[in-house]
N, C-alpha and C positions, 0 to 999 in steps of 0.2 A: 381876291384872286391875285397869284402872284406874277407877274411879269416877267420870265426869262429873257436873258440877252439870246442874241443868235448861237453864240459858241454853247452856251446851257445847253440849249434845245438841244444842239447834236448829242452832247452828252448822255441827256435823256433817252434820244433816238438809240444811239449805240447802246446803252443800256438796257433797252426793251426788245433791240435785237439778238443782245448774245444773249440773254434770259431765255427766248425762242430756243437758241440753240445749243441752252446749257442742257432745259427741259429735253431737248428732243435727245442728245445724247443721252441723257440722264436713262432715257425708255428704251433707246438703242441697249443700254448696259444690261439693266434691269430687264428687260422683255423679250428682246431680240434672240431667237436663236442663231439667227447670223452671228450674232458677237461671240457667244459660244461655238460657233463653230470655229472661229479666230485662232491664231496659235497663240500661245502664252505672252510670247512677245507683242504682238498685235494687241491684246488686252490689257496688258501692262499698258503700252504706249496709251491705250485711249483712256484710261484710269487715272493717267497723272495729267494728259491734256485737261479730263474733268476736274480734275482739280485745279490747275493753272487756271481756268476757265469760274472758278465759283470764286477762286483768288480777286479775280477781276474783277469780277461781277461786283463782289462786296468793295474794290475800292472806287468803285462806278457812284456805286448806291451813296457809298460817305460824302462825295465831292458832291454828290446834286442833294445830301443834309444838308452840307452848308453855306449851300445857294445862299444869298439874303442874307448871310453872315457877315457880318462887316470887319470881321477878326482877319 
């Protein structure tokens, strides 16, 4: 088992949070008739947030790959 420093962990931490709230928009987009009832602009706005948002995510995910990396 691997041993994170304290800074990892948050890393990690942050990274399982916005996951939470990539998902949850994700269901907002896809599910919600709220969303659909949005105006266009409103929907745009929260379309590119998800994206900015899955941007992160993946450079979240890369930095705790190479945890233990000594490069």
């Amino acid at each position: 088992m691997t041993k994170f420093m304290p800074h990892q962990l948050r890393v990690i931490a942050e990274r399982d949070e916005l996951s939470v709230r990539v998902y949850a928009l994700e269901d907002f987009i896809n599910v919600g008739a709220t969303f659909r009832a949005l105006s266009d602009r409103d929907q745009t706005l929260l379309r590119e947030q998800l994206t900015a948002m899955h941007s992160y995510l993946s450079i979240l995910n890369k930095r705790i790959s190479y945890f233990g990396d000594s490069k």
